[in-house]
N, C-alpha and C positions, 0 to 999 in steps of 0.2 A: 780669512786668516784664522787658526786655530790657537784659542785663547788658553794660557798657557800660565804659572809660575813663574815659565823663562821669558814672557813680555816684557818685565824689568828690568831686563838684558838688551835689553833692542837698543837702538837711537829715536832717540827723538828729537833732532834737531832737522825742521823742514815739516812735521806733525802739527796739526789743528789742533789746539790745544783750548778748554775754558774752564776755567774756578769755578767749581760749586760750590766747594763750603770752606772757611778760612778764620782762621782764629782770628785774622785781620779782614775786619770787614771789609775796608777798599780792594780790595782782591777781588772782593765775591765776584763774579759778572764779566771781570779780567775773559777777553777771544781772542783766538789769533795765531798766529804760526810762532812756532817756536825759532827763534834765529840763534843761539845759542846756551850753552849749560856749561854749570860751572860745577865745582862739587856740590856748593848748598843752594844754586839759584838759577833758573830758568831767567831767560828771558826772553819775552814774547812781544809780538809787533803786532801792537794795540791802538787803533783809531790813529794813523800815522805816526806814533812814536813806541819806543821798546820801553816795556816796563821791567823790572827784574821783580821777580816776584820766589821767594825763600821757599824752597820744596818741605822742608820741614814743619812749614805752616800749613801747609794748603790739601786741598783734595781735587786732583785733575782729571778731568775727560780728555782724552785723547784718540784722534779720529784718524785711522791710518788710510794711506791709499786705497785700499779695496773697499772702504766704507765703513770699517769696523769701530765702532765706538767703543772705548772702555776706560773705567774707573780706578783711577791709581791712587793710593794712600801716597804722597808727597813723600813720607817717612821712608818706604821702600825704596826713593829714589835717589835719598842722598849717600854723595859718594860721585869720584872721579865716574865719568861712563865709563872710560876702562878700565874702573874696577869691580864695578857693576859684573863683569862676564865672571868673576869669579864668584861672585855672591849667592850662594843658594840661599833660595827662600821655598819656605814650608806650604807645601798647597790649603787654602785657606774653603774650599769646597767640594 
């Protein structure tokens, strides 16, 4: 997969997803598939239950089918997914 600006555009719902850093520490550590999104919250299926966990706090790895790992600012992600496709963001590398 070719890592992009427009990965913030994707879906992530069915994506491996885990907390690295979080302005709330019980997040930190948070693994698991994402089973659904809302505009400000993820929710991920965690040690047999879903946890919702606020995109605007958090910083998530997300590991897509082909193996690709990578690091999304939370903050980039809030907002409907389908408003996300009209959202440009500034290449940051």
């Amino acid at each position: 997969m070719k890592i992009t600006p427009d990965i913030v555009r994707g879906e992530f719902i069915g994506t491996e997803s885990r907390i690295t850093r979080s302005q709330h520490p019980s997040y930190v550590g948070i693994s698991g598939r994402v089973v659904n999104e809302t505009k400000s919250t993820f929710t991920i299926f965690h040690a047999g239950e879903a946890k919702n966990v606020i995109k605007d706090s958090a910083v998530f790895n997300f590991k897509f089918s082909d193996g690709t790992v990578v690091e999304i600012d939370g903050k980039l992600l809030v907002g409907r997914p389908e408003d996300r496709l009209k959202k440009s963001v500034k290449r940051l590398w």
